[in-house]
C-alpha positions in Angstrom: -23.4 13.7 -10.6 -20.1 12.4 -10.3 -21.4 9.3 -7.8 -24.3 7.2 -8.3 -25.9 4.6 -6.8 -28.7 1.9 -7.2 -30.1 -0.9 -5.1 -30.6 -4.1 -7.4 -31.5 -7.1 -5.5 -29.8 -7.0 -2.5 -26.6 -5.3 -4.1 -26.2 -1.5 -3.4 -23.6 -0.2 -6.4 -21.9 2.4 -6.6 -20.4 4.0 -9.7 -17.9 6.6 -10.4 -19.3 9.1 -12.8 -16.2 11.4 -13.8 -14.5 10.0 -17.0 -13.7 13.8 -17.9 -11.0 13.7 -15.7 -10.1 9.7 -15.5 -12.9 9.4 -12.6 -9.9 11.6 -10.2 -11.3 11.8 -6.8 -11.6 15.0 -4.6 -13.1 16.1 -1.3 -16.6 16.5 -2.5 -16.5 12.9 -4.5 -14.6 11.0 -1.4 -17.5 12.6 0.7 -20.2 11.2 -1.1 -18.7 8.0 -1.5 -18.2 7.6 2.3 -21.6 8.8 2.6 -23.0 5.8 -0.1 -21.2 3.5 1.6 -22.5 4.1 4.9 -26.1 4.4 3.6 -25.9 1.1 2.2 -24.2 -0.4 5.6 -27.5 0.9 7.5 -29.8 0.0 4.6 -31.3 -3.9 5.5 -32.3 -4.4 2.0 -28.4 -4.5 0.9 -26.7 -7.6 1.5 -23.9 -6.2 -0.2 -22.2 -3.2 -2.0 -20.7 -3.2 -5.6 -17.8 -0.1 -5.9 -17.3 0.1 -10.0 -16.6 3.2 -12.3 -17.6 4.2 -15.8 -15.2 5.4 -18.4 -11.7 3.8 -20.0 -9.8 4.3 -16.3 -10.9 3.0 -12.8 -9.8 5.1 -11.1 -6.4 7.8 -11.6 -6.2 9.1 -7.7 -6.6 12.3 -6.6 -7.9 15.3 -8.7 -5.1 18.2 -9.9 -7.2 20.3 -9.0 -7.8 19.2 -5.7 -4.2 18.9 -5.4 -3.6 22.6 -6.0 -5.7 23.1 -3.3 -4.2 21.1 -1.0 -0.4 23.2 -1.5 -2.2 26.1 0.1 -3.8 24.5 3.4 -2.8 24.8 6.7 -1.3 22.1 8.8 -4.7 21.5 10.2 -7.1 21.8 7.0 -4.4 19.2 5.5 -5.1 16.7 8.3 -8.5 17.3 8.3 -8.4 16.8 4.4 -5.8 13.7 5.1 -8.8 12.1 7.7 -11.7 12.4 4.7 -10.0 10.1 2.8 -8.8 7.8 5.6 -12.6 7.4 6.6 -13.3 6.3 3.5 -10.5 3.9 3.5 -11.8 3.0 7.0 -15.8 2.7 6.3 -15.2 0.2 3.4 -12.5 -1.9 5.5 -15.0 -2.2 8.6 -18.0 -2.9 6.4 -20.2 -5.7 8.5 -21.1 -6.2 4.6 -18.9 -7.9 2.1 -17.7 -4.9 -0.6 -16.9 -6.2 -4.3 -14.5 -3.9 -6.5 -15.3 -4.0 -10.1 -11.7 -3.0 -11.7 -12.5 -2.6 -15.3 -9.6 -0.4 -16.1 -6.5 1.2 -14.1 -6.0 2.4 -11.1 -3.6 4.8 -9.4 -2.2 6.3 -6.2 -5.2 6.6 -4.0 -7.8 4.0 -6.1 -5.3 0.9 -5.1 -6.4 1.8 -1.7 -10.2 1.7 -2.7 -8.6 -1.9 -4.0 -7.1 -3.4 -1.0 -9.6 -2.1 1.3 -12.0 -4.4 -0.2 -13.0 -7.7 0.2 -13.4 -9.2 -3.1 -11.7 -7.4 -6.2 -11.8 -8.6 -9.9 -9.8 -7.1 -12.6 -9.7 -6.9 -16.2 -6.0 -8.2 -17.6 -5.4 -4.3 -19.3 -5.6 -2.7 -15.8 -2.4 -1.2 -14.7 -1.8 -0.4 -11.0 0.7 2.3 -9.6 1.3 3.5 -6.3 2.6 6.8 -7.3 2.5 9.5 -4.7 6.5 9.9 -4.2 6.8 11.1 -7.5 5.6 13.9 -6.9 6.9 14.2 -3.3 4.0 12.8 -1.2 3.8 9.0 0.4 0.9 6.8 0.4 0.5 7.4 4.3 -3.5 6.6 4.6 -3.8 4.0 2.1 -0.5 2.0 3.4 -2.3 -0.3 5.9 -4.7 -1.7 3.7 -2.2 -1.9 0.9 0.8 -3.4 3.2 -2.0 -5.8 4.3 -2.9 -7.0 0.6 1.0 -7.1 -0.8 2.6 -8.0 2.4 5.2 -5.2 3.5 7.7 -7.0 1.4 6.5 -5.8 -1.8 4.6 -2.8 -1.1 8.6 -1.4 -0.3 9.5 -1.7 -3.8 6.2 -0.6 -5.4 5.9 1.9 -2.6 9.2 3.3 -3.5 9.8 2.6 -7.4 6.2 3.9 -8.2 6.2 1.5 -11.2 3.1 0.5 -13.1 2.6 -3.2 -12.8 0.3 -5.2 -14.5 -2.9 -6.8 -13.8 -1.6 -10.4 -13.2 1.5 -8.9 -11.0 -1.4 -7.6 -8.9 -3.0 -10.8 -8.9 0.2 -12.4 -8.1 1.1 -9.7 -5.3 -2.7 -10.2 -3.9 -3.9 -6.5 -4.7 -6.8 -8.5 -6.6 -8.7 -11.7 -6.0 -9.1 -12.4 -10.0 -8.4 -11.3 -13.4 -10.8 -12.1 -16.4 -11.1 -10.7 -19.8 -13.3 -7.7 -20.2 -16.4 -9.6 -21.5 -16.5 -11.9 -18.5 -15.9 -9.2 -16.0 -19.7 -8.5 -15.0 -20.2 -12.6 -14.8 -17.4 -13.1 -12.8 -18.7 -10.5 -10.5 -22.2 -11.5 -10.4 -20.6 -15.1 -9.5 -19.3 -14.0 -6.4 -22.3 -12.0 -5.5 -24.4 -14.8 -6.0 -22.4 -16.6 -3.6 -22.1 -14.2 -1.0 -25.7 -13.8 -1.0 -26.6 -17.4 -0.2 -25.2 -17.2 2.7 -26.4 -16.0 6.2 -25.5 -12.2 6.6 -25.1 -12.6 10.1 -22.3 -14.9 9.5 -20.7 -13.0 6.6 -20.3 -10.2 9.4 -18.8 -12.4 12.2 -16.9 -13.5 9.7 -15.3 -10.1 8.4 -14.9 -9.5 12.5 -13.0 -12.9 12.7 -10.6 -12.8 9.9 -9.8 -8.7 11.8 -9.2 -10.3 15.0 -6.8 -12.7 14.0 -5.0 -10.9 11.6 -2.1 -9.6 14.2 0.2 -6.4 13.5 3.9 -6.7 14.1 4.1 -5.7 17.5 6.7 -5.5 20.1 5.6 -8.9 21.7 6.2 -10.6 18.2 9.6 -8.7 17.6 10.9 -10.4 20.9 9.4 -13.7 20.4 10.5 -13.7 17.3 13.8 -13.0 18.6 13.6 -15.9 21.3 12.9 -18.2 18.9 15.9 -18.0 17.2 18.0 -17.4 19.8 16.3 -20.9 21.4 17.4 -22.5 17.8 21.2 -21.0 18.1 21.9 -22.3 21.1 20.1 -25.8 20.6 22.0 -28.9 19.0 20.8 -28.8 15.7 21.7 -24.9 15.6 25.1 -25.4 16.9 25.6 -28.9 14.8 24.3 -27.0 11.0 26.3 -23.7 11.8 29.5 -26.0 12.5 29.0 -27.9 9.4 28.7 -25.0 7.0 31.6 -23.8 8.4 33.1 -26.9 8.1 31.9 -27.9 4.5 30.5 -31.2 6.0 27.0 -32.6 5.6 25.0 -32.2 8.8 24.8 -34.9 11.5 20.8 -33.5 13.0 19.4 -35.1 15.9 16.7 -37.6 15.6 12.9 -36.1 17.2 
């Protein structure tokens, strides 16, 4: 099996079982991880759901081989191939149940994804992340909201672009990841959070998850042009016309008093 999964006290986990080939994901695996996932969503005894992976890597991406199969698809088999792994991405990001990500070693391309679609991730300091699909001519197309969402679109430019590793506590800093703890305070750090998460009233962990969704605004046309009055409100007041005069003029400032 290359995915299994256990219910232990209220905590449905799921673990990555392919360490022959750095726990790669394919169609079949991103399948039956969708399919965990949304078992454990409809399953009352789960208050919440654990992704983690065994072996020395997280998580590499996708499979080669999977890959070769994917240069000979149509247009349509490719989107319909795209859409698998965007569901994924999807069913753990709409979870009415909090999802922990147990990072215990590095994680590339498409597992950064698994990552930022999360709600609580915890990392080990010798994971390495990379977002590394235009190196070999691709982008990281259904992956990029949840990432852009976690990094802010500031910084997933240049690791978006560059397809550099970066470390553990750059993805801490960049807020891929919640926390990062030494190996042999990994499993404590995560029962810690679970521990929390289960005193509290699922109910409200839910509305919660819906809350945070609902006023977490995209960049949309009505914020480009508001964003556009605003500063055009601040040009033409006082204190815009007074500070641009006085740069120009290499003179402190005179700002109006509130």
């Amino acid at each position: 099996m290359s995915l299994t999964t256990t219910v232990e006290d209220g905590v449905a986990i799921l673990t990555i079982d392919r360490p022959q080939v750095r726990n790669a994901f394919d169609e079949v695996l991103i399948a039956a991880i969708t399919r965990a996932y949304e078992l454990a969503i409809a399953d009352p005894a789960v208050v919440a759901i654990l992704l983690r992976a065994n072996g020395p890597i997280f998580c590499s991406g996708g499979d080669l081989n999977w890959m070769r199969r994917m240069a000979g698809y149509s247009r349509q088999e490719n989107l319909a191939d795209a859409m698998g792994l965007a569901k994924l991405m999807r069913t753990i990001d709409l979870s009415p149940k909090p999802t922990l990500v147990r990072v215990h070693g590095s994680a590339f391309a498409g597992a950064t994804g698994l990552i930022a679609a999360s709600d609580i991730a915890v990392a080990v300091p010798e994971a390495e992340f990379a977002v590394t699909e235009v190196r070999i001519g691709l982008i990281p197309a259904v992956i990029s909201p949840y990432l852009v969402r976690a990094m802010g679109a500031r910084q997933a430019r240049r690791y978006f672009l560059t397809a550099e590793r970066f470390s553990a506590q750059t993805a801490l800093a960049l807020g891929l990841v919640h926390e990062v703890v030494p190996a042999e305070e990994l499993d404590d750090a995560i029962a810690r959070h679970l521990k929390a998460l289960k005193a509290a009233s699922p109910a409200a962990l839910a509305a919660t998850k819906a809350l945070v969704a609902a006023v977490d605004r995209p960049i949309d046309a009505q914020v480009v042009q508001d964003t556009a009055r605003r500063i055009t409100d601040q040009r033409a007041g006082r204190d815009g016309r007074e500070g641009v005069s006085a740069f120009l003029e290499k003179r402190k400032p005179k700002w109006e008093a509130l």
